[in-house]
C-alpha positions as CSV (number, residue, x, y, z in Angstrom):
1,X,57.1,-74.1,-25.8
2,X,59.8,-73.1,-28.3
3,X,60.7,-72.3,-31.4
4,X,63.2,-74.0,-33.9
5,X,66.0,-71.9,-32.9
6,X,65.9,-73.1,-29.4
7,X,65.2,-69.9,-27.7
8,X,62.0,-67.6,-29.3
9,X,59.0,-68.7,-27.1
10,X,56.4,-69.6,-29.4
11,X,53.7,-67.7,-27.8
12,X,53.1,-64.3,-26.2
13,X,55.8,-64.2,-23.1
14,X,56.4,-61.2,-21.2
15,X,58.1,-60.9,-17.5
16,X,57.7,-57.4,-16.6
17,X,58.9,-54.7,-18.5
18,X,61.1,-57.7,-20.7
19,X,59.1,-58.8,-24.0
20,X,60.4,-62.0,-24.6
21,X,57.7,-62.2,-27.7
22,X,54.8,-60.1,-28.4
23,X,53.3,-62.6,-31.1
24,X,50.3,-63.2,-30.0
25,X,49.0,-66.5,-31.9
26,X,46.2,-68.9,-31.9
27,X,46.7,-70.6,-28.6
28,X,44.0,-69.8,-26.5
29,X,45.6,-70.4,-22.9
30,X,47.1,-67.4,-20.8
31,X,48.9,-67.6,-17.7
32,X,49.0,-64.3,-16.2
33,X,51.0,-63.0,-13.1
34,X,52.3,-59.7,-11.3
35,X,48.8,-58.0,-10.5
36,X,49.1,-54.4,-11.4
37,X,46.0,-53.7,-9.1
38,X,45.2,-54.5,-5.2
39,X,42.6,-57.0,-5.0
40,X,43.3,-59.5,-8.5
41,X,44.6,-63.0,-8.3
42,X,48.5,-62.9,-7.6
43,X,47.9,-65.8,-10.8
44,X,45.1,-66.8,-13.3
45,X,44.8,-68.4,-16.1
46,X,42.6,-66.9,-19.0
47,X,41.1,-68.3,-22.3
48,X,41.3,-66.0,-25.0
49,X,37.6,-67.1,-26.4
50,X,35.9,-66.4,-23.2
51,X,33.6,-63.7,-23.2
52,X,34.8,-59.8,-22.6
53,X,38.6,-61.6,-22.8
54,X,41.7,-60.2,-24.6
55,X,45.3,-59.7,-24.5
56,X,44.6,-56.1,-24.2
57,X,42.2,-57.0,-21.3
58,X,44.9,-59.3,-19.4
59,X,47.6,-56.9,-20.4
60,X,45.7,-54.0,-18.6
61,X,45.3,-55.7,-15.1
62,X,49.1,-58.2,-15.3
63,X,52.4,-57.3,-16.1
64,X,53.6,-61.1,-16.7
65,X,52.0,-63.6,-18.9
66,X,52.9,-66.5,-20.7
67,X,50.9,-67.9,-23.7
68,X,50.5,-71.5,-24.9
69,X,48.4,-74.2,-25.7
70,X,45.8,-74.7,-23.9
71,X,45.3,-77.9,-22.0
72,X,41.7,-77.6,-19.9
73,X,39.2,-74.9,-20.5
74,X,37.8,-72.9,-17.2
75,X,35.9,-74.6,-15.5
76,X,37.4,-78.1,-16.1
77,X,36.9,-78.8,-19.6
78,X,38.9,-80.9,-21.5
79,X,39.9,-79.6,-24.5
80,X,42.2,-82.0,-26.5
81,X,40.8,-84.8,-28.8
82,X,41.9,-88.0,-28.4
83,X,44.9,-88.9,-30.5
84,X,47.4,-91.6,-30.9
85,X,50.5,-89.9,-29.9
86,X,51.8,-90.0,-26.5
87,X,54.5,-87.7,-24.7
88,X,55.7,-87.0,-21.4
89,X,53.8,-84.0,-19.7
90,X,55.0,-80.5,-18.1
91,X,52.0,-78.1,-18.0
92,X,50.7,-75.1,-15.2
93,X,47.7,-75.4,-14.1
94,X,44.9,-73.2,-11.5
95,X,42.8,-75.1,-8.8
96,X,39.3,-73.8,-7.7
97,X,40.7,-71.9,-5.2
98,X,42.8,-70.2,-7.5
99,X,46.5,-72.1,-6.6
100,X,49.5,-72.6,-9.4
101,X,49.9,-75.9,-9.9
102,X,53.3,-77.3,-11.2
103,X,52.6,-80.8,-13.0
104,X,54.4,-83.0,-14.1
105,X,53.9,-86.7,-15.8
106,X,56.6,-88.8,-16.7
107,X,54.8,-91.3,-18.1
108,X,53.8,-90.8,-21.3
109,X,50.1,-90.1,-22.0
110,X,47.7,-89.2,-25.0
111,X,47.0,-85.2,-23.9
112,X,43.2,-86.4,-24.1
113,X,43.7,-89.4,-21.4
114,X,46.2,-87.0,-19.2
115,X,43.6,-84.3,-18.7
116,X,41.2,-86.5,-18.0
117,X,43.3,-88.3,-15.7
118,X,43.8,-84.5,-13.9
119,X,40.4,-83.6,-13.5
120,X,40.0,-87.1,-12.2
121,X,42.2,-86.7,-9.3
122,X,39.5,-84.7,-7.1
123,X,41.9,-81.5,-6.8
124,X,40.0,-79.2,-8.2
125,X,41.7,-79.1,-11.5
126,X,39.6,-75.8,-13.2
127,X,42.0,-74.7,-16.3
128,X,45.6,-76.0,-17.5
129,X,48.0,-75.3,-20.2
130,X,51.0,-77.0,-22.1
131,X,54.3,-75.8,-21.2
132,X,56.6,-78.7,-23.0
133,X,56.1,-82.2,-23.1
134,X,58.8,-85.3,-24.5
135,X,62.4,-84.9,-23.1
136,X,62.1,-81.0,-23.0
137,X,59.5,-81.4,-20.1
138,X,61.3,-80.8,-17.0
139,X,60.6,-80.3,-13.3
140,X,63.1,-79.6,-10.9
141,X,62.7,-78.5,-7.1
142,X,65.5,-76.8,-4.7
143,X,64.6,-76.1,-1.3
144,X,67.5,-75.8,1.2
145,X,69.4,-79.1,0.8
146,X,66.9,-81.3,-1.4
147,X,67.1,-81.0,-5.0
148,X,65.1,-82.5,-7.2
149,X,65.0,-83.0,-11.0
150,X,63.2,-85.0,-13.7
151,X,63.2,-84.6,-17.1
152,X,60.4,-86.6,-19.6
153,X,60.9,-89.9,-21.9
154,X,60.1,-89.5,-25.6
155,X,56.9,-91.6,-25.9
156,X,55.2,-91.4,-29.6
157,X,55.9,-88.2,-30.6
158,X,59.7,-88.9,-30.7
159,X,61.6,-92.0,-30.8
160,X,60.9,-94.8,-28.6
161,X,63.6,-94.0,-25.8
162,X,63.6,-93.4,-21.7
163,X,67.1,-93.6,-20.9
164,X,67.6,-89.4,-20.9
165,X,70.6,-89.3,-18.4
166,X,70.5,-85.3,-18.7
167,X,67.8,-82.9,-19.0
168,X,68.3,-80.6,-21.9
169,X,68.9,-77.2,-22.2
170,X,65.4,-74.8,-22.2
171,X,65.4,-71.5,-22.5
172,X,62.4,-70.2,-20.7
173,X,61.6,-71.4,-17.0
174,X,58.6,-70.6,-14.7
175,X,60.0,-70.2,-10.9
176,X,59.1,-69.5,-7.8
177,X,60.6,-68.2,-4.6
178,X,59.6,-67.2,-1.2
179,X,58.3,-63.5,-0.9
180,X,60.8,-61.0,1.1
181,X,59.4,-60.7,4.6
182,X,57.6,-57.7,5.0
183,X,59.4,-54.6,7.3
184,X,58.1,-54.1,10.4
């Protein structure tokens, strides 16, 4: 999620040593990564009014974490009343077993009806959080020679439209790539 100008995240976002923003506002979802200890989650996601939770707690054990609203509460609680509006879907999400998951819905959905629809599917679906949704939700896959790339419709929240020939431009992604293979 963004802000006006088309860059600021709108939440906390830090990679590292790089702040991207150190607001920390009332969005109670956060996505951490980069364990700085032996033994923690390479990823979990955290609500900020669970007990014994902080920034400054998350902070102490991850070096990268991304703030935003939050979707589904730990352990599978949906957390978004139902609405009219309707939008297109990107949002990360954590399994029981502790997996990132990378969704992505097209279609657009009340954010009430598409969380329940996720911890419907039987996957083990334990906490979630908005990442964008409309045309600015995007999902795109390389892997060798398959590319892959989808970009969301505008449902209620926008104008009525799903011709979106090219995904627009975002200024924050979450990647992945394979680990360097360790020396022998």
């Amino acid at each position: 999620m963004y802000g006006k100008d088309h860059s600021t995240h709108i939440g906390h976002l830090r990679f590292r040593e790089h702040l991207h923003n150190d607001n920390v506002n009332a969005y109670q979802s956060v996505a951490a990564f980069d364990p700085r200890w032996d033994g923690l989650p390479e990823f979990r996601i955290f609500d900020l009014d669970s007990p014994g939770v902080s920034m400054e707690t998350i902070l102490e054990d991850y070096a990268s974490l991304v703030q935003n609203l939050r979707l589904i509460k730990r352990p599978g609680q949906n957390r978004w009343r139902q609405q009219k509006k309707t939008w297109s879907e990107a949002a990360l999400g954590e399994d029981a077993s502790g997996r990132i998951l990378f969704i992505f819905c097209r279609s657009p959905y009340t954010m009430h009806d598409f969380n329940n629809e996720l911890l419907g599917l039987g996957i083990g679906v334990v906490a979630a959080q908005h990442l964008e949704g409309g045309p600015q939700a995007q999902l795109y896959i390389k892997t060798g020679d398959r590319e892959f790339e989808i970009s969301g419709s505008h449902g209620s929240s926008f104008h009525q439209d799903n011709d979106i020939p090219l995904a627009w431009p975002i200024p924050n992604v979450l990647g992945v790539r394979p680990r360097a293979a360790a020396a022998r």
